[in-house]
C-alpha positions, 0 to 999 in steps of 0.5 A, spaced: 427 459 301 423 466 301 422 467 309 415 468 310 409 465 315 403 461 313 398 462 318 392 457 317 387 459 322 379 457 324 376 462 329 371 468 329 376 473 327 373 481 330 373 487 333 377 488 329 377 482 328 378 487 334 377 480 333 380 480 327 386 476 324 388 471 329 386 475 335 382 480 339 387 485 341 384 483 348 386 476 349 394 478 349 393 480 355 391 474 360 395 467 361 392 460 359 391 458 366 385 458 371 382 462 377 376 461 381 374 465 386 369 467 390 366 473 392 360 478 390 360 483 383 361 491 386 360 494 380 357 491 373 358 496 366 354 493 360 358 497 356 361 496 349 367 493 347 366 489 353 363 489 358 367 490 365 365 488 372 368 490 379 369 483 383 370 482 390 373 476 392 373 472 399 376 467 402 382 464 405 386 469 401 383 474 404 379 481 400 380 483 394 378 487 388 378 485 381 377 489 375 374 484 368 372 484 362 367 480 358 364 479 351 361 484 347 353 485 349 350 483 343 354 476 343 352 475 350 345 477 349 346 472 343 346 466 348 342 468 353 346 472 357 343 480 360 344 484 364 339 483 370 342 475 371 349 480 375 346 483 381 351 487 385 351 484 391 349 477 390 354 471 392 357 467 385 363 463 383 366 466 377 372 463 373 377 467 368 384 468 366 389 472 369 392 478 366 399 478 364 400 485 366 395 487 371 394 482 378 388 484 379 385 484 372 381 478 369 378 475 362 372 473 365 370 466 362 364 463 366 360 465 372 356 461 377 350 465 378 346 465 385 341 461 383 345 455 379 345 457 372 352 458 369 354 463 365 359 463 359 362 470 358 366 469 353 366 467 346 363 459 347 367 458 353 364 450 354 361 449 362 367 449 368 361 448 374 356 445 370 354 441 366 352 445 361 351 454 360 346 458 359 344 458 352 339 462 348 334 458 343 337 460 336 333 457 329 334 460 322 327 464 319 323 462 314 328 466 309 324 463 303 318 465 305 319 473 306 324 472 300 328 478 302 334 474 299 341 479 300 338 484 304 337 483 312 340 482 318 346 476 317 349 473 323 356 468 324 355 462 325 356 459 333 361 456 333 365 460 329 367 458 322 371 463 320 378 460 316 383 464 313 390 462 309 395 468 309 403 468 307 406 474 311 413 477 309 418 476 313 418 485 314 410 484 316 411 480 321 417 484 324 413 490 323 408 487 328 413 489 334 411 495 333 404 495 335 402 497 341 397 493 343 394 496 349 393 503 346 389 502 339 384 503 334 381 497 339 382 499 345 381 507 343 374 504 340 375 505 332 374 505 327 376 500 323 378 500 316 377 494 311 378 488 311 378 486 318 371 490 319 369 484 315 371 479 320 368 481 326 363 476 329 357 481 331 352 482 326 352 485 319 346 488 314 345 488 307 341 494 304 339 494 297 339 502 295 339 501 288 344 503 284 348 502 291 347 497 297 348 500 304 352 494 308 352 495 315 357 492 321 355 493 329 361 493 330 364 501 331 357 502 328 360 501 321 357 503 314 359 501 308 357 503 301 358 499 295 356 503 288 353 497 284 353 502 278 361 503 276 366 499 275 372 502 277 372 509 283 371 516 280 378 520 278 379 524 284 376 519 289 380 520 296 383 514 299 379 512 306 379 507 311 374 503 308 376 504 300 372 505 295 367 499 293 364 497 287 360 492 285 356 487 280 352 480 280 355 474 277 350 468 276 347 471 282 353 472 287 355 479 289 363 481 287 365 486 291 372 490 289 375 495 295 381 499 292 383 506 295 384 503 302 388 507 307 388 503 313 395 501 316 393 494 318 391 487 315 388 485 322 388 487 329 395 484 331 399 490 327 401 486 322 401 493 316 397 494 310 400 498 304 395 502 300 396 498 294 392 493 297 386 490 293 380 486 296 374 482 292 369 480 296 364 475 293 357 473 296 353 466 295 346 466 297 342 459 299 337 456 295 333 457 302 336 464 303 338 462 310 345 462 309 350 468 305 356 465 304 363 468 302 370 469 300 374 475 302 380 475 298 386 480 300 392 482 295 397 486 298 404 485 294 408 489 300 406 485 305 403 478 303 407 473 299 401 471 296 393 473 296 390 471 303 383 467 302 378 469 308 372 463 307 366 464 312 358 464 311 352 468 315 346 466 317 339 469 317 337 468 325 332 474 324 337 479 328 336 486 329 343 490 329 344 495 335 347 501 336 354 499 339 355 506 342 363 503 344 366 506 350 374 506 350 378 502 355 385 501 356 385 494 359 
């Protein structure tokens, strides 16, 4: 029997799908387990890739300080969580993983604020004090009235939908040992290369430019371009983190293929990428236009056994996509 891993996974895959395929390169670092503690935030850095508290805990234990890490600012924002809710000083109860590595580092998951209201700092992490968290109001537009179809700011559903199937050969598995995981394109802050900039969770953006479509990710502050009028890359054309793209319609649907890919990795966990990599893209709109569905097809004979399939769907939220100004950490 050949030796290979099928990994069937649902999760919002990025930054790259750093959450990207099967794990954000931050989530390897703590235990499933909870801490609870008590205490005041000394420190609170709004910053991206994640933002970072200072956390003094108080009690029977005795002081001590803690570093920790939360989601990006845009998906905290998304969910009603901002900056002015953490008043440095203020007594709150938080909850978070431990840190594999470090005794004094957190993945912060929820805070109890103040005032009552609960806070989930990461991901959709369900409430632990409460009955509920802090949510923001969240609705599609009215897409089909301002009929701009393709072209504007999408973003992922909540929870994730994301699924992706691959089959790994035995050498792209062992090669993974060899990822450093807490020294990084994710924790140095990027760039990433294609696909797993298209499996982020932030949100993307589609520019019609004529005879090219511009298509953005916030994460790392990513611009793609997709030449809608060739069919196969210019001769000559040097290979790129991100490829050479080429586009066409198909019944209304977008098809996309990215050759010319030189980056070592198919995801965020080390598992190697050769440069003979081919990835088609194909983009549904709705009738109504609130929602971009689309598959990712990825075909890297060195290191998949058989094409991986990503399936996953935007939607029109009426987004802005911001500056992600990342600042590297090493957790």
């Amino acid at each position: 029997m050949r030796a290979l891993e099928r990994c069937v996974l649902t999760a919002a895959i990025a930054i790259a799908a750093s959450h990207p395929v099967a794990a954000h390169h931050s989530t390897a670092f703590y235990a499933e387990e909870f801490v609870e503690l008590e205490g005041e935030f000394v420190r609170v850095d709004w910053i991206n890739p994640h933002v970072r508290f200072v956390f003094r805990s108080t009690g029977a234990a005795g002081e001590k300080l803690w570093q920790m890490e939360a989601s990006a600012i845009s998906a905290l924002e998304r969910r009603g969580v901002t900056r002015d809710m953490f008043r440095v000083g203020e007594r709150v109860k938080i909850a978070g993983h431990p840190s594999t590595r470090n005794p004094s580092q957190l993945q912060l998951m929820n805070v109890l604020l103040a005032d009552g209201r609960e806070a989930s700092l990461w991901l959709d992490s369900p409430p632990r004090f409460n009955q509920a968290v802090v949510k923001a109001a969240e609705r599609v537009v009215d897409a089909a009235s301002e009929n701009r179809g393709f072209f504007r700011v999408w973003s992922g559903p909540r929870p994730p939908s994301l699924r992706m199937t691959a089959s790994f050969t035995q050498a792209a598995i062992e090669a993974r040992k060899s990822f450093d995981l807490l020294d990084n394109f994710a924790t140095r802050c990027g760039p990433q290369g294609m696909p797993s900039i298209m499996t982020g969770p932030l949100p993307f953006e589609l520019l019609d430019r004529g005879t090219e479509i511009v298509l953005r990710a916030e994460i790392y502050d990513t611009v793609r371009t997709i030449h809608m009028n060739e069919t196969v890359p210019p001769a000559g054309t040097a290979p790129s983190i991100l490829g050479y793209s080429v586009g066409s319609w198909d019944n209304g649907t977008l098809v996309v293929r990215t050759t010319l890919v030189d980056w070592p990795y198919f995801d965020a966990i080390g598992t190697p990428q050769s440069k003979a990599v081919a990835i088609d893209e194909r983009y549904t709109l709705s009738a109504d236009q609130t929602r971009l569905d689309f598959r990712i097809t990825v075909t890297d004979p060195a290191n998949l056994v058989e094409p991986a399939v990503v399936d996953s769907h935007w939607l029109a939220l009426g987004a802005t996509l911001q500056r992600f100004d990342c600042q590297a950490t090493r957790p």
